[in-house]
N, C-alpha and C positions, 0 to 999 in steps of 0.2 A: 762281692758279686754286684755287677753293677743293673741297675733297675730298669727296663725298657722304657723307652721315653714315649711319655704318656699326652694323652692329647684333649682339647678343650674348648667350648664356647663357651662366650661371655654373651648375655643375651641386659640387656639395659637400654632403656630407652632414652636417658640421657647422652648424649655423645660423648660430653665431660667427663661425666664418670665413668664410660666405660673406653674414654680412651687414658683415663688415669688407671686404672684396673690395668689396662694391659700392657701399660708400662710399666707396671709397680709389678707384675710376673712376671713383667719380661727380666727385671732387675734382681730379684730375688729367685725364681725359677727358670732360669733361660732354655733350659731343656724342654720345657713345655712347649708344646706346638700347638697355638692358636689357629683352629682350624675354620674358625665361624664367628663372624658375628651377628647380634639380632638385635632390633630397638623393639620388636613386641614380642606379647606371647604366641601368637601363631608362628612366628618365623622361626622363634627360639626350639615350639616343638616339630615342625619341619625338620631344621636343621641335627636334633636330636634324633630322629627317624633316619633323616636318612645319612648323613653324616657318621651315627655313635662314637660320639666322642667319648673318651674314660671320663672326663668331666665336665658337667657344665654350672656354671657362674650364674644362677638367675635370678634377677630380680622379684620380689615378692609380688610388689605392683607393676604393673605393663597393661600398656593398651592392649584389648582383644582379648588374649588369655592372663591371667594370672602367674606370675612364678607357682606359684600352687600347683595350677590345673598344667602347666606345660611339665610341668615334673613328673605324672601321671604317666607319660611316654617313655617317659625315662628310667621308670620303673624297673627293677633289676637287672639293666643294662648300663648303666651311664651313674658316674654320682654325682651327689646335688650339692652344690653348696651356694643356700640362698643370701643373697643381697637384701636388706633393709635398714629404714629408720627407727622399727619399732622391736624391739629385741622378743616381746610376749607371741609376737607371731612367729619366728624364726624359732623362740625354745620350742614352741609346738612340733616343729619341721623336727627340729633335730633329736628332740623325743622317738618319734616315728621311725629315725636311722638316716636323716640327712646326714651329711660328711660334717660339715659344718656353717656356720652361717656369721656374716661378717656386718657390722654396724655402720652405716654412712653418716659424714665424712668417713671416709677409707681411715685405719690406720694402719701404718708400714709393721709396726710390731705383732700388727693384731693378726695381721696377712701372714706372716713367716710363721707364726704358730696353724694355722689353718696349711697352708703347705704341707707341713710337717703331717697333719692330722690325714690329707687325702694320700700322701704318700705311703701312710703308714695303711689307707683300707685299699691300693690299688690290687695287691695278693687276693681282695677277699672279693667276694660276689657284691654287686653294688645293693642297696636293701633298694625292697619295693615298696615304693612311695605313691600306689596308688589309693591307698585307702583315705590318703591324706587330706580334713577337707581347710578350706578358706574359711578365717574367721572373720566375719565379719567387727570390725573395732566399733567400741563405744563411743558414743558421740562427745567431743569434747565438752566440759561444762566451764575448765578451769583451766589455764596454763599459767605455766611457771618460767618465768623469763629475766633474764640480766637486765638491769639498769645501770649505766653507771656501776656501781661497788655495790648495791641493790639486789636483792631476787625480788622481784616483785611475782604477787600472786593477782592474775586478771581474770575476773568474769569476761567470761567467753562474750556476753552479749553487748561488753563494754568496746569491745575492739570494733573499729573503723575500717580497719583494710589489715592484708598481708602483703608483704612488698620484700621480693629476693632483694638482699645487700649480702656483697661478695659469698663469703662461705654461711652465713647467718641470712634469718627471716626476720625485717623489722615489723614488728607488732603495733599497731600505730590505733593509739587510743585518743579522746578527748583531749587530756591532759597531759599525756607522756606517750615517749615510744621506747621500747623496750627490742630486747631480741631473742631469739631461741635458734636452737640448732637444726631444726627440723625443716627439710627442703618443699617446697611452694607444693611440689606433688603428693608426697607422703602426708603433710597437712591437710590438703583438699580431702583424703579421706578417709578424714577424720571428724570433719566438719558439716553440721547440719546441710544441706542443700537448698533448704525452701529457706535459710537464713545468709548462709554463702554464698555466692555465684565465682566465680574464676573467671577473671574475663581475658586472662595471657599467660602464660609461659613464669610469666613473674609476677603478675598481681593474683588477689582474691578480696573480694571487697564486700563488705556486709550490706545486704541488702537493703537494711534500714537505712542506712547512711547514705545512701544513693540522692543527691538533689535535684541533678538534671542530665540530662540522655541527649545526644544533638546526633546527627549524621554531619561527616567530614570529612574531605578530600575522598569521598566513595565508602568509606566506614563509619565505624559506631565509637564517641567518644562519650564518657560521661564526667562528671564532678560529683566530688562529695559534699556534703553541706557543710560552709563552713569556709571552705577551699576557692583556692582561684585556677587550681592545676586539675586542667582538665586530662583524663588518662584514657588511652586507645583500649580497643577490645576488639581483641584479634577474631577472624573471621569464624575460628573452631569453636567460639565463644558466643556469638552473637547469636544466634537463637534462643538464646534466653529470654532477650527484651523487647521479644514479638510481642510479648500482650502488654506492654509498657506503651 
């Protein structure tokens, strides 16, 4: 008996990844009908309203709402299977009666098994995920990052800046720079505030380490102490260094 073909948004505020998401289902579930896309939480639970798709893809973090809070829509109608970097907030989700929740970078093996998993609850009522609340993460004190053939272990208050490089965040301390797999966003909220500022899409830069702040070509560039490379701060960003 063959299974009616089930349907689905992918809600991700990266573009990257959610146009690798849906080619990586296009490839392994082509039956699936991509009905929606969304880069926040409001659009995602629109789209869930008024769409109902049998599943939606959401990311845990998103501007506006949460994967969390847009899941709440989607409560016994729609199943959930959350996107993240941090797997302690996704076991929570999926405790609750998520379908399943998938770890960024994507993996293709990790994906065919999660297939398998919402295919096998499409028969059943989707669980209701409104009770479900957002956990707020602990603020980083330590990370654990590759050097070289190295793990090095860094105080948090040693690092200089965060800087996306290709699939990896370069960790850039004093003395060395190191890497970790954790994307420039999921990091941000992780990270003190009144110690980190984010000032683009791909940086985050420790506040202490800030030496000079100029305006340039109409925007906001600064340096770190130490540095000759002055780095841009995107305009979503510059609020911050009103009282600077």
């Amino acid at each position: 008996m063959n299974m009616p073909a089930a349907s689905a948004i992918l809600a991700e505020d990266e573009a990257v990844l959610r146009a690798e998401l849906r080619q990586s289902l296009a490839q392994l579930w082509p039956e699936l009908d991509i009905i929606g896309e969304a880069a926040d939480g409001m659009s995602a639970a629109k789209q869930i309203s008024d769409l109902q798709p049998d599943v939606a893809f959401l990311d845990v973090r998103m501007p506006g709402l949460s994967g969390i809070e847009a899941a709440h829509v989607a409560a016994g109608r729609t199943h959930v299977v959350f996107l993240t970097a941090f797997d302690e907030y996704a076991v929570n989700a999926f405790d609750h009666g998520a379908v399943d929740y998938l770890l960024k970078p994507l993996d293709m093996a990790r994906l065919a098994v999660c297939i398998q998993r919402i295919k096998a609850r499409l028969v059943h009522r989707p669980a209701d995920l409104s009770g479900l609340q957002s956990r707020k993460p602990e603020r980083l004190s330590w990370i654990q990052a590759s050097s070289g053939n190295q793990l090095r272990f860094i105080n948090i208050n040693d690092v200089r800046c965060f800087r996306a490089d290709a699939k990896y965040t370069r960790v850039v301390t004093a003395g060395f720079e190191a890497h970790i797999r954790t994307p420039i966003k999921e990091l941000m909220a992780s990270l003190d505030t009144e110690k980190f500022w984010q000032i683009s899409r791909s940086t985050i830069v420790g506040v202490a380490a800030i030496d000079a702040v100029k305006r340039a070509d109409g925007g906001l560039v600064l340096r770190l102490g130490g540095d000759t490379e002055w780095l841009s701060v995107s305009q979503a960003f510059q609020h911050q260094f009103r009282q600077m």
